[in-house]
C-alpha positions in Angstrom: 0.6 13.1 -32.1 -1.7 11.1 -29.6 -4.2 13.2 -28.3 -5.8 11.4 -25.0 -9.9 11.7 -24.5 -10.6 15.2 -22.7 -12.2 13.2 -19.2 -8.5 11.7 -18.9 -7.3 15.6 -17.7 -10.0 15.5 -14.9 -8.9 12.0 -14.1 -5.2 13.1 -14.0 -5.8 16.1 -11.8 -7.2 13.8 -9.2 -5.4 11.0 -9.8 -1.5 12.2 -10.0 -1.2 13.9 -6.8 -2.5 10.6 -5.1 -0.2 8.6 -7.0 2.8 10.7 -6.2 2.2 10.7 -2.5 2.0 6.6 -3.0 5.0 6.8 -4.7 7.1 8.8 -2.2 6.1 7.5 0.4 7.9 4.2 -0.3 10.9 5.9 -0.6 10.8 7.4 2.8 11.7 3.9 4.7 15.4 3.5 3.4 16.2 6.9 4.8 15.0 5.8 8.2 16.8 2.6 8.2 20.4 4.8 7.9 19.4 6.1 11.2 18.6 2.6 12.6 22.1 1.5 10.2 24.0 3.8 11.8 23.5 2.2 15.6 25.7 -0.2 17.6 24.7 -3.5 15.2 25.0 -2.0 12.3 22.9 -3.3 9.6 22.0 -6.0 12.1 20.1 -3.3 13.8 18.2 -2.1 10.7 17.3 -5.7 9.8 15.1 -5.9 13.1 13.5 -2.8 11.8 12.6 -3.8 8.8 11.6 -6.9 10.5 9.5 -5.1 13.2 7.8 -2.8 10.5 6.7 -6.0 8.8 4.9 -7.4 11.4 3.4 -3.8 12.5 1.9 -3.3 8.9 0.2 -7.2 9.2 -1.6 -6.0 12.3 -2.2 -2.5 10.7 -4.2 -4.6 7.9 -7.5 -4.6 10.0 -7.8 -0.9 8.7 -6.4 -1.4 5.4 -10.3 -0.9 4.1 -10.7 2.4 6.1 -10.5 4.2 3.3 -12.4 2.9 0.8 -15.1 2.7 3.3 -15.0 6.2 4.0 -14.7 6.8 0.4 -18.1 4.9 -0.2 -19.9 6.0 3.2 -18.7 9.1 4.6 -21.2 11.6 3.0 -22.8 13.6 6.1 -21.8 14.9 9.1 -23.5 12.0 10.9 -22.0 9.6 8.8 -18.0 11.0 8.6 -18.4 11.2 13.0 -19.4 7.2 12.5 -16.7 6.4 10.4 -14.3 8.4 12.7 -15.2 6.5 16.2 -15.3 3.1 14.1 -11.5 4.6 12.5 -9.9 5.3 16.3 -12.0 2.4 17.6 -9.7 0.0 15.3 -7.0 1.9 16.2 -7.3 1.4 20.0 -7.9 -2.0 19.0 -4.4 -2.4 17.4 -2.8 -0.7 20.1 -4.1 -3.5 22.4 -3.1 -6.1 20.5 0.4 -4.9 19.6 0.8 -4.1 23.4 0.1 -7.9 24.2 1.8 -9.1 21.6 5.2 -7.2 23.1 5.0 -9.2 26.3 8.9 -10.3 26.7 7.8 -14.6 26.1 5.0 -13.7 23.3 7.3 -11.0 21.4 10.5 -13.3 21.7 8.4 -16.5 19.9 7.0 -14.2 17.1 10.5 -13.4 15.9 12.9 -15.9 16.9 10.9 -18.7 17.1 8.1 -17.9 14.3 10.0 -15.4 12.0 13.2 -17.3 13.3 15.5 -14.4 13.7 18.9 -14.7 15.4 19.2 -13.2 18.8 21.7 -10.4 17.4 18.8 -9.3 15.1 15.3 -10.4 17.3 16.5 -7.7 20.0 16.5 -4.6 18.1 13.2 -6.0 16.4 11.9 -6.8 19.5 12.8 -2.9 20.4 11.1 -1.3 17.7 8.5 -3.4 17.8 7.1 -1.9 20.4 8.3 1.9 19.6 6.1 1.9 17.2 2.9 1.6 18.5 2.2 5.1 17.9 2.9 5.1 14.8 0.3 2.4 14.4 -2.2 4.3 15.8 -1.9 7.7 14.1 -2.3 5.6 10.6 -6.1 4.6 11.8 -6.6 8.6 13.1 -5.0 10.1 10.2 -8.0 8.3 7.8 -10.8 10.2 8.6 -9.1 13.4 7.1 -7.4 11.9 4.0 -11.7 10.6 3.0 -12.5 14.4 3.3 -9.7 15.6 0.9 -10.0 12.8 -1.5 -14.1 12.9 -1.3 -13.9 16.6 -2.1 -11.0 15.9 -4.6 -8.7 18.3 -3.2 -6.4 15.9 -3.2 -3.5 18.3 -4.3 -4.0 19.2 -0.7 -3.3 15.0 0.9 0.0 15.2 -1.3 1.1 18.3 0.2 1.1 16.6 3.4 2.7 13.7 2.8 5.2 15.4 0.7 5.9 18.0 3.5 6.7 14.4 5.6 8.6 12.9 3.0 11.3 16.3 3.3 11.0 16.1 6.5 12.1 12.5 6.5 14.4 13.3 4.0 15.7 16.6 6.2 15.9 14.9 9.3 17.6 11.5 9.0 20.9 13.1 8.4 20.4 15.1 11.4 20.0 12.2 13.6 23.1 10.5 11.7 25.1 13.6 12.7 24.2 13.8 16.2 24.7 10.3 17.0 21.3 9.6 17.6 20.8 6.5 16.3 20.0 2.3 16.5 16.2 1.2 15.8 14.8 3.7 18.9 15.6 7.0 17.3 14.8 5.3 13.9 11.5 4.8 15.1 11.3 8.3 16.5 12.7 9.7 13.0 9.8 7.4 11.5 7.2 8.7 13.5 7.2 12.5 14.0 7.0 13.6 10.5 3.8 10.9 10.5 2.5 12.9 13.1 3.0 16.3 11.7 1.0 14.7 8.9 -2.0 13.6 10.4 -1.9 17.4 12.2 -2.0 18.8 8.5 -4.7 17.1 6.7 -6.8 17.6 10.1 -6.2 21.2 9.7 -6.3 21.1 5.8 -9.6 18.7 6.1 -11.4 21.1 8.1 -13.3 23.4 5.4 -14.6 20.3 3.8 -16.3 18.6 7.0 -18.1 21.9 7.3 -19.2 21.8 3.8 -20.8 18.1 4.4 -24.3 17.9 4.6 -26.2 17.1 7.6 -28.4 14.6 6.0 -28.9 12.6 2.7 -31.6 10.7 1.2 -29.3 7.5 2.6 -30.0 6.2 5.9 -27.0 7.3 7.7 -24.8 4.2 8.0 -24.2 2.5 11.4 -20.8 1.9 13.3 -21.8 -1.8 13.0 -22.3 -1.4 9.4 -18.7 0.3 8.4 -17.1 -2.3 10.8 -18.9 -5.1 8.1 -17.7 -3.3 5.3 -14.8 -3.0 6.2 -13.7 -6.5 7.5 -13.8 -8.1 4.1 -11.6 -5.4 2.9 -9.0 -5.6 5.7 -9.0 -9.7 5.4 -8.2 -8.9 2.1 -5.7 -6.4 3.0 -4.1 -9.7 5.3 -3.8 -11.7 2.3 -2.2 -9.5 0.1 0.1 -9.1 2.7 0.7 -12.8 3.3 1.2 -13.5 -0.2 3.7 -10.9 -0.7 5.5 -12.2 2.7 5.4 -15.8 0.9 7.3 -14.4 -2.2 10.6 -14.9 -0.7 10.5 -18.4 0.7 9.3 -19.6 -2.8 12.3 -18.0 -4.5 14.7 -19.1 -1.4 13.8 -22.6 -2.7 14.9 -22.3 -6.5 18.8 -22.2 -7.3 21.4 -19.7 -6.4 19.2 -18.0 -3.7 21.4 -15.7 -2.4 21.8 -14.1 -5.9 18.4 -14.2 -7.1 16.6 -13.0 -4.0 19.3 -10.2 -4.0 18.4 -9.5 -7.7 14.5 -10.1 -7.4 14.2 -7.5 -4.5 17.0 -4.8 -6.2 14.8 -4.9 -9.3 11.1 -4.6 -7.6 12.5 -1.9 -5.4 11.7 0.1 -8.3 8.6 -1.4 -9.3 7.1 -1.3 -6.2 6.6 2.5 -5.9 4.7 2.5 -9.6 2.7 -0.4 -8.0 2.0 1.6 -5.0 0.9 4.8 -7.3 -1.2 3.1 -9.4 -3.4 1.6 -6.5 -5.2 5.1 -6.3 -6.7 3.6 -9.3 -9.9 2.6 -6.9 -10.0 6.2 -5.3 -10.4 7.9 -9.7 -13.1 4.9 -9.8 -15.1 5.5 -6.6 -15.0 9.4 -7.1 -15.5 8.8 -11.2 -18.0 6.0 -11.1 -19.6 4.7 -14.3 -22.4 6.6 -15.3 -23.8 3.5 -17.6 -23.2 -0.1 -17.7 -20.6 0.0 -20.2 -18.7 2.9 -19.1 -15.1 2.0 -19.2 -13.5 5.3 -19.4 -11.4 4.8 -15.9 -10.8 1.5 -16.7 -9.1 2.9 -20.2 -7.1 5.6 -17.9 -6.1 2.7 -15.5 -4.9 0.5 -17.6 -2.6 3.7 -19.6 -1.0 4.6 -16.4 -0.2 0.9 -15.3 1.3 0.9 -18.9 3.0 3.4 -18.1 4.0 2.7 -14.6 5.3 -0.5 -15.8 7.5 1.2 -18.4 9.3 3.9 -16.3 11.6 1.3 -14.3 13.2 0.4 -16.8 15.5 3.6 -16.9 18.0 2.2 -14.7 18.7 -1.2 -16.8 20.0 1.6 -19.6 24.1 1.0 -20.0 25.6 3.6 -17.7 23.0 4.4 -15.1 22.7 0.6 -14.5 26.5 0.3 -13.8 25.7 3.4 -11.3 22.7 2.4 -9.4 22.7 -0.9 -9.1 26.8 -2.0 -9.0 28.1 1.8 -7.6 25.3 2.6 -5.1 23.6 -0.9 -4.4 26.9 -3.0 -4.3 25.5 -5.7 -7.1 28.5 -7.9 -8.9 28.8 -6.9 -12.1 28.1 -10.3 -13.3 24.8 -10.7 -12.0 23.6 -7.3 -14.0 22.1 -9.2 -16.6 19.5 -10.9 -14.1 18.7 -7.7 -13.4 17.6 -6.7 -16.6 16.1 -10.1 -17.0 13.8 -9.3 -14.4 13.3 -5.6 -14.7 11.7 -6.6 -18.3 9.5 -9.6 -16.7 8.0 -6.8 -14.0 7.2 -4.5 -17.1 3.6 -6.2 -16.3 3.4 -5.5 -12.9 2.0 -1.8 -12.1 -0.2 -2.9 -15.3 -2.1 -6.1 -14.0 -2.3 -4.1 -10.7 -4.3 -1.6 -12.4 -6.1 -4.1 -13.4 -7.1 -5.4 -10.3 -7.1 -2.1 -8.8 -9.7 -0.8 -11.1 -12.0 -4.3 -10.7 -11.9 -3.5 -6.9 -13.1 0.0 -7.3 -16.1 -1.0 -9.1 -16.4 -3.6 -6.2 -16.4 -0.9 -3.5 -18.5 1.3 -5.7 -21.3 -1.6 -5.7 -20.8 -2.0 -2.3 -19.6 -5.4 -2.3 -16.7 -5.8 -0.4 -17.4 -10.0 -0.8 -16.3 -9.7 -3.4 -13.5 -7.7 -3.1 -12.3 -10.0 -0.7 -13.1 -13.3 -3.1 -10.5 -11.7 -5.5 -8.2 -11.1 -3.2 -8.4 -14.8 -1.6 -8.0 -15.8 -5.6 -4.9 -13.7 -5.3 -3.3 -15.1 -2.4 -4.0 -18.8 -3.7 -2.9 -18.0 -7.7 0.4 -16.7 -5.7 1.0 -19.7 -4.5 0.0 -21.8 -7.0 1.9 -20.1 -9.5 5.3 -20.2 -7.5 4.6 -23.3 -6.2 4.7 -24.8 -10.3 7.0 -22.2 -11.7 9.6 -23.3 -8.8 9.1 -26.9 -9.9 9.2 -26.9 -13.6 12.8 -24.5 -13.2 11.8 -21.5 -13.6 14.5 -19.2 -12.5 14.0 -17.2 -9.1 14.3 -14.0 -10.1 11.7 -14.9 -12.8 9.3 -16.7 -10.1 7.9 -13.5 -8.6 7.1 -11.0 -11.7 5.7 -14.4 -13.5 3.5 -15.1 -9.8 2.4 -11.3 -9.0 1.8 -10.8 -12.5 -0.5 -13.5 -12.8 -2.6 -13.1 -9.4 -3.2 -9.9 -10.2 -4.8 -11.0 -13.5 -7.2 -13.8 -11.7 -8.0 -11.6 -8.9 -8.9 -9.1 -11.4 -11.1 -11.9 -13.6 -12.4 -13.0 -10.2 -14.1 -9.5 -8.7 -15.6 -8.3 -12.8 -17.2 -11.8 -13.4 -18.9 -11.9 -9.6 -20.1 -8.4 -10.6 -21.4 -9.9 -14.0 -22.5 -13.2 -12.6 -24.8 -10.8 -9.9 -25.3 -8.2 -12.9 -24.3 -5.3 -10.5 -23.6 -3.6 -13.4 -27.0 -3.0 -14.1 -28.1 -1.8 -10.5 -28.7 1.9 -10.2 -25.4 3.9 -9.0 -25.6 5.1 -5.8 -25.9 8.4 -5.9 -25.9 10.8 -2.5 -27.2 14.2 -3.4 -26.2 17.3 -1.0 -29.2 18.7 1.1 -29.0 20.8 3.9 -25.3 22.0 4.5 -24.2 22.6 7.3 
């Protein structure tokens, strides 16, 4: 029998109730869109929401380092009030923008003319578009408390509340179904209230660990100015991973039989993409496990299992039977197209484990404070995306092939990219930061 190294229990405890709330959360935006499918337009109606969600999250990328700078920073009283104005400040910040960016000409050229949308499906994005700008905004508040749970490792606590939204979701959306309350509006409603009931819990949950921060530390308390800086880099990156995801599609649009493989590619990463999601809370077991010597690998070995692992669990649903169920009964795929499915279920296999990889190189990044070179890696990503579509497309590599081959391999030189900067500036030998507790509060 396998018997794992003892510090891979701590690691666990930490690291599985982060990874489930990643998880679930993914699977919380299909039961929305049956409120928005359910509306006059039909599944018109809930392609302007997915449509209207995507560009939300681009703009919601300029916080997509909060975390991981609270993570790093937040360590006194001083210091967590910083990071909170800088987290509502980028908040406010989005808010503005998104605002401007719903003005009737501007909003009407992003997704007709830009995204190139349809009229029947540009109105309902157009709609939601600017519905949710509150749920933009309680994504930047919500940050400051998540840092406190995951800081103090209580982050049994963070899954509770993003469970407790994910039944809500799932509670609710039937409701609204029922009632006739429905179309992209009371989607977006459905979306945001059990978001906000969030947020309200891991304020109220968050509470006994901002007491217990110290008042001071031998750090010099870091500046607004200075989490902004960190931050940036992270969030640029953030934009990048985005775009290169966005990209995906276009390049496999391109190779032959579109319609069927972009069908089959997205069916089959559905899947993935939750493991994927999981097993990005690698960086939070690194920053709150950091190395204690220069060739401490220990959370790289733990990474690197549960990517295996991530990648492995997927392929349930290409066994004979529950295949024929999920993806012909429920998801309406032609039988004769199940065999690309399997074809690419297998080529993803790689997937949640390369993004532990990357995941993990990041973390000791952020750890070394520098978020450079966090955002070199990610630049490498975005450009090895392309590259690698760009050649597999043109030597004939299938496209439902062309995306687990791309993501796959991006993930890998991204990776390479972040741990050689870190050799190459031998921040593996610099002193770990350490923040010792003086003076509670």
């Amino acid at each position: 029998m396998l018997k794992l190294p003892s510090h891979f229990g701590e690691y666990s405890r930490f690291f599985l109730p982060l990874a489930f709330q990643s998880a679930a959360q993914s699977f919380s935006y299909p039961l929305v869109g049956m409120v928005a499918s359910n509306g006059p337009g039909g599944t018109l109606n809930l392609a302007g929401f997915a449509q209207a969600n995507s560009v939300m999250f681009l703009l919601g990328t300029i916080g997509s380092g909060l975390l991981t700078t609270g993570m790093v920073f937040s360590k006194s009283v001083q210091a967590h009030k910083n990071f909170e104005k800088v987290s509502k400040q980028l908040g406010l910040f989005v808010v503005l923008m998104q605002l401007l960016l719903n003005i009737p000409f501007i909003s009407k050229f992003i997704f007709e003319t830009a995204i190139g949308l349809p009229v029947t499906i540009s109105e309902p994005a157009r709609m939601a578009f600017l519905a949710t700008i509150p749920l933009n905004f309680l994504f930047f508040i919500r940050n400051p408390s998540f840092v406190l749970l995951y800081n103090s490792k209580s982050t049994k606590l963070a899954g509770i509340t993003t469970l407790f939204r994910i039944m809500l979701t799932i509670l609710t959306a039937p409701i609204y179904v029922h009632f006739g309350l429905t179309g992209v509006l009371w989607a977006v409603v459905c979306q945001t209230v059990p978001v906000a009931i969030e947020t309200y819990l891991a304020y109220r949950f968050s509470r006994k660990h901002y007491k217990e921060l110290p008042i001071s530390t031998n750090e010099p308390v870091p500046t607004t100015k200075k989490l902004l800086l960190f931050n940036l880099p992270l969030s640029l990156g953030g934009l990048f991973l985005a775009l290169s995801s966005m990209s995906m599609g276009a390049f496999i649009a391109r190779a032959a039989h579109p319609e069927i493989m972009l069908s089959v590619y997205y069916l089959a990463i559905g899947l993935v993409n939750p493991m994927s999601f999981a097993v990005n809370r690698i960086q939070a077991v690194v920053l709150t496990f950091p190395p204690l010597f220069s060739k401490d690998n220990r959370t790289l070995h733990f990474g690197l299992l549960c990517g295996a692992i991530g990648g492995l669990l997927p392929l349930i649903f290409i066994i004979p039977g529950l295949a024929d169920f999920y993806y012909i009964k429920l998801q309406n795929l032609s039988p004769e197209n199940l065999k690309f499915i399997r074809q690419t279920a297998f080529a993803l296999v790689f997937v949640p484990f390369t993004v532990a990889f990357r995941l993990h190189s990041e973390g000791l990044a952020a750890h070394f404070r520098r978020p450079t070179t966090i955002l070199a890696g990610q630049a490498v990503y975005l450009g090895s995306m392309v590259t690698v579509s760009f050649f597999s497309l043109n030597i004939g590599i299938s496209g439902n092939l062309i995306g687990p081959i791309a993501v796959s391999m991006a993930n890998l030189f991204a990776a390479l990219t972040v741990r050689y900067s870190l050799l190459w500036e031998r921040s593996d030998n610099l002193p770990v930061p350490k923040v010792p507790s003086v003076s509670p509060q």
